[in-house]
C-alpha positions in Angstrom: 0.0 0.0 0.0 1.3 3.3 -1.0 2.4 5.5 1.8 1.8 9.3 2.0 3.1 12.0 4.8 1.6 15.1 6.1 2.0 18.1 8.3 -0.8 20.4 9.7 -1.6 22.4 12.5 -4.2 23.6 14.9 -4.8 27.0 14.9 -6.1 29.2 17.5 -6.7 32.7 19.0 -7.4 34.4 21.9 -10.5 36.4 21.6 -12.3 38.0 24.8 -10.4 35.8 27.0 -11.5 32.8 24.8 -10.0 30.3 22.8 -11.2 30.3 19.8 -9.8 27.2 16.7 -9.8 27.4 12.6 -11.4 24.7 10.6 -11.5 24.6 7.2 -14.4 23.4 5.3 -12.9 21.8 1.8 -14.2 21.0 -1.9 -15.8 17.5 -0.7 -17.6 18.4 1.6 -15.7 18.0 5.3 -14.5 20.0 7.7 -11.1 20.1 9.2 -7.8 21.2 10.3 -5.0 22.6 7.9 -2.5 20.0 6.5 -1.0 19.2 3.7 2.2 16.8 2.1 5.9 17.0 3.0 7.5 18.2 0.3 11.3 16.7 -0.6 14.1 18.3 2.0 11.0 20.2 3.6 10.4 19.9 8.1 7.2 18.9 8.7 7.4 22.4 11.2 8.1 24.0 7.7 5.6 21.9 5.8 3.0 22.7 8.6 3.6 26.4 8.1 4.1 26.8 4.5 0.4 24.7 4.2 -1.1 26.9 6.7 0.3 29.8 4.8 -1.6 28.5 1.6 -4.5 27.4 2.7 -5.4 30.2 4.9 -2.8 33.0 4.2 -1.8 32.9 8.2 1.8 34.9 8.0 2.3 35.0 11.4 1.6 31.4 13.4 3.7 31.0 16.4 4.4 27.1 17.0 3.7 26.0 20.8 6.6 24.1 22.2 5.6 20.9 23.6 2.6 19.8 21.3 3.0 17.4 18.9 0.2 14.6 17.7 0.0 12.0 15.0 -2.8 10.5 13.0 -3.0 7.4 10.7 -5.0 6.2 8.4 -6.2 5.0 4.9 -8.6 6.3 2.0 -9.2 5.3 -1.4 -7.5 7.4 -3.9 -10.1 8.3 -6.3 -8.8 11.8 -6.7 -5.8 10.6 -9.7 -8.4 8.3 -11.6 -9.4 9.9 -14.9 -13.1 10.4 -15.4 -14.5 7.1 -17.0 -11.5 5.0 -15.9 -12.8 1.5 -15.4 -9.5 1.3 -12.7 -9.7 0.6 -9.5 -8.8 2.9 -6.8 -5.8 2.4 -4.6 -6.0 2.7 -1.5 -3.2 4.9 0.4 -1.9 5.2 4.2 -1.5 8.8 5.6 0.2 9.6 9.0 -0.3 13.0 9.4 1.9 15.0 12.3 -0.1 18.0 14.0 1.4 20.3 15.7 -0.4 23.3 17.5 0.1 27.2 16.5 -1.2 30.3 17.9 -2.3 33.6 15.6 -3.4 37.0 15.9 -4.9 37.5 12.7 -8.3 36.7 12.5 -9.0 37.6 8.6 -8.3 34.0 6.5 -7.8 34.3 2.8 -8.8 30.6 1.9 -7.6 28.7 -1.4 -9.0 27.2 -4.3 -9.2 24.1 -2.1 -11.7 25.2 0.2 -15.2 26.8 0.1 -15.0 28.7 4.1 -13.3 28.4 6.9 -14.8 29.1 10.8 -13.2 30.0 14.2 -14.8 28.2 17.0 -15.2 27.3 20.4 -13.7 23.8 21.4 -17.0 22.7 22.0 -18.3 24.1 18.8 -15.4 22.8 16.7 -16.0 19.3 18.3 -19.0 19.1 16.9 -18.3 20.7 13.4 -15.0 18.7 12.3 -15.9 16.1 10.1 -13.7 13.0 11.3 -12.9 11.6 14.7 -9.2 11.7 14.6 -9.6 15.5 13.9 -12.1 15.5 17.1 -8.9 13.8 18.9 -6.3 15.8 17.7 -8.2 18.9 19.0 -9.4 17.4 22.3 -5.6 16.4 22.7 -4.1 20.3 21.6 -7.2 22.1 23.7 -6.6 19.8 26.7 -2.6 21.1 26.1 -3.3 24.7 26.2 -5.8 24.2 29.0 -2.9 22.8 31.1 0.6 24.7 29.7 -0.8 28.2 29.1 -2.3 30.3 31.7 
């Protein structure tokens, strides 16, 4: 099975003394947290910003020391079949390394991937994200801030 790696973030702010997270609601349909591939002699710190830089147009995330989460898993790949191929899709695993980044912009400029974007509550966020390792990965980074950041 074909493996693919990936780097994202979750991003917050501080608004009125609450936290407040970014999800991004993409072309298919979900909603989640920035990421994208690791690119040849790229960090996945520098493939977690430079994704969060183009999918949002966030200049000025600030990396939290301390916070970093995996995820795993497998889809089929029916994005590189051409229309009207009688060939099967492959399926791929994805680990995908999160790490958590604060910013105090609060204007996004989404791409061409996505159709909007929201900053939300936790609680809020929990139940908009799409997938339950998302769900995790943002319990796990709330929990974090909750207990390292007063």
């Amino acid at each position: 099975m074909p493996k693919e790696t990936s780097a994202g973030a979750v991003i917050f702010r501080k608004e009125d003394n609450q936290t407040l997270y970014l999800l991004l609601h993409y072309e298919a349909g979900h909603w989640d947290l920035p990421k994208g591939h690791i690119e040849a002699n790229e960090t996945e710190i520098e493939t977690a910003k430079r994704e969060v830089e183009e999918e949002t147009g966030l200049q000025d995330i600030e990396i939290i020391d301390g916070f970093k989460e995996w995820i795993k898993y497998s889809f089929r790949d029916t994005y590189n079949l051409e229309e009207g191929s009688k060939k099967e899709a492959s399926f791929i695993f994805k680990i995908v390394t999160f790490y958590l980044a604060e910013t105090k912009t609060e204007e996004i400029k989404i791409s061409f991937e996505h159709t909007g974007y929201r900053w939300l509550s936790c609680e809020d966020a929990m139940k908009q994200l799409t997938f339950k390792k998302a769900r995790e990965i943002l319990e796990k980074a709330n929990n974090f801030l909750k207990k390292n950041m007063k």
